[in-house]
C-alpha positions, 0 to 999 in steps of 0.5 A, spaced: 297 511 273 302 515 278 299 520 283 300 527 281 305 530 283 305 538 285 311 542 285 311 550 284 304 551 280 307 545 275 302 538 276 305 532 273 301 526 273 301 519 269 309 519 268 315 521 272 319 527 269 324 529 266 322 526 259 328 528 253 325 533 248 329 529 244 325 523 243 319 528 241 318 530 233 312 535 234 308 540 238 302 543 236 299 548 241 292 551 241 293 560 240 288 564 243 288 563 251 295 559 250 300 562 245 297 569 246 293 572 253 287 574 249 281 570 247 281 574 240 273 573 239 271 576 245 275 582 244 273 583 237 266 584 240 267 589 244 268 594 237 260 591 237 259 592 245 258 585 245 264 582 249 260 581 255 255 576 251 261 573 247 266 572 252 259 568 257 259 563 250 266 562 250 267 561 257 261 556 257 265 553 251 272 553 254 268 550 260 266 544 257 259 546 258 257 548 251 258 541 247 257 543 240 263 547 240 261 548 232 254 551 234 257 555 239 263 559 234 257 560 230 253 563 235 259 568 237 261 570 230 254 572 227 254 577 233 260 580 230 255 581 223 257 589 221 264 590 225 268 594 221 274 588 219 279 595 221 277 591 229 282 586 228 288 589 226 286 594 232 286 588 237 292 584 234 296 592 235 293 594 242 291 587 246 293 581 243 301 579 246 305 572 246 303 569 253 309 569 258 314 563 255 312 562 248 318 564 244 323 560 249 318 554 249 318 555 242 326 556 239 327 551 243 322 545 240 326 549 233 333 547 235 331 540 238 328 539 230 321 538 232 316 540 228 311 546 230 304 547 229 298 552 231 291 549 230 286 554 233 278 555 233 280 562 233 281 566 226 286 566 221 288 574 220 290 573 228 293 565 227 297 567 221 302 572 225 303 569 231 304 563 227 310 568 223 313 571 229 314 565 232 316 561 225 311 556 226 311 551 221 304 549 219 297 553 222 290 551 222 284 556 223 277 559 221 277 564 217 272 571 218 268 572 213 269 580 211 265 583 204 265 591 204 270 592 209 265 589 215 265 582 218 258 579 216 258 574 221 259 568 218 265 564 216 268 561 210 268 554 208 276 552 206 278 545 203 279 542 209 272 544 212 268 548 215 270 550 222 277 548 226 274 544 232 277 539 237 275 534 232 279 538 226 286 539 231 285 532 233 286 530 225 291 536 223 296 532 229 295 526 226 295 527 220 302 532 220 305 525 224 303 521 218 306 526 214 312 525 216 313 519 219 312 520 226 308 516 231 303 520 235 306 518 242 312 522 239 307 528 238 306 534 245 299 537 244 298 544 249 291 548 250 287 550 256 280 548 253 275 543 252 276 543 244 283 542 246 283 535 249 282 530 243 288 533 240 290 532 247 288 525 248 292 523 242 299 525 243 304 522 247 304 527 252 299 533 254 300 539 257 295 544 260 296 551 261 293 555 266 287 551 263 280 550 265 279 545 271 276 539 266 283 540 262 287 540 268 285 534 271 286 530 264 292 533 263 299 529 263 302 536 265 299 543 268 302 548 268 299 553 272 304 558 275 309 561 270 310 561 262 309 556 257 317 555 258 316 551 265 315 545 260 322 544 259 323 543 266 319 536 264 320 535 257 328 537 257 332 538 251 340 535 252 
């Protein structure tokens, strides 16, 4: 592996730039904290005055501190029990924004024929609408359950399974290549947390934004100054 190269805020390791976005067929992005500014659960607790003991959990997650990240979403989504589910449209309305980048990064995978996809530990009602604003072609997320217009503090089981961890984004990648006919070395993964590093691990090329130290470091590019578009002066298409 070559040594890493630091240019600007963009770390790139493993490979010598620029690649050609041509040569890829996928790009599958993790939502809260890489798509979006936010982390949605932490917000969504602060309507119960708990962010501060929500947030603590998700960073330690985030962190690679808390290994079981199925544990630790479900410790965080029972302290939501009894949140009027009128919370979530409040935080998609008054906090949740596309981090810098996104709808660049994204129209130009689009028109180079990639295909797209949002795998997300985080909540559908969110991931649904950033995955229609940014005409995302196929997302995965968990799903808060709501009974008498107040989350309950549990999640729904879904066909797929239970929760979308490391595990499941890792599975949703490479099954979406094998639906297509792609080889996973022509697939680019982003995230900036722990539970994104398998999915990570099986692409072609990882990217890491604005990331935790641990995904920093075994990511093939870092970015960490600018917009999620800073890709494209790695990744360039003709």
């Amino acid at each position: 592996m070559t040594a890493p190269n630091t240019a600007d805020g963009l770390v790139i390791q493993g490979f010598t730039p620029p690649l050609a976005l041509a040569d890829f067929r996928l790009i599958a992005f993790d939502m809260d904290s890489t798509l979006i500014n936010i982390e949605c659960i932490d917000e969504i607790a602060d309507a119960a005055g708990r962010k501060a003991e929500v947030a603590a959990i998700t960073e330690a997650a985030m962190r690679g501190e808390i290994t079981d990240f199925k544990d630790s979403l479900r410790r965080r989504v029972a302290l939501l029990a009894g949140v009027p589910a009128t919370a979530l449209q409040d935080v998609l309305d008054q906090r949740l924004r596309l981090n810098p980048g996104a709808e660049t990064l994204l129209r130009t995978c689009r028109e180079a024929g990639l295909k797209t996809l949002l795998v997300s530990g985080g909540f559908t009602f969110f991931a649904d609408r950033v995955r229609e604003r940014l005409q995302i072609d196929r997302a995965r997320s968990n799903v808060l359950e709501v009974v008498d217009g107040h989350l309950t503090g549990r999640l729904v089981d879904q066909p797929w399974g239970d929760i979308c961890d490391g595990e499941e984004k890792k599975r949703t990648l490479l099954a979406l290549c094998a639906e297509h006919g792609f080889e996973p070395r022509q697939a680019i993964a982003v995230g900036d947390g722990a539970n994104d590093l398998p999915m990570m691990g099986a692409a072609g090329l990882s990217v890491a934004y604005h990331a935790k130290p641990k995904v920093r470091a075994q990511a093939m590019v870092a970015i960490n100054v600018g917009g999620l578009d800073r890709l494209l002066e790695v990744v360039q298409p003709r």
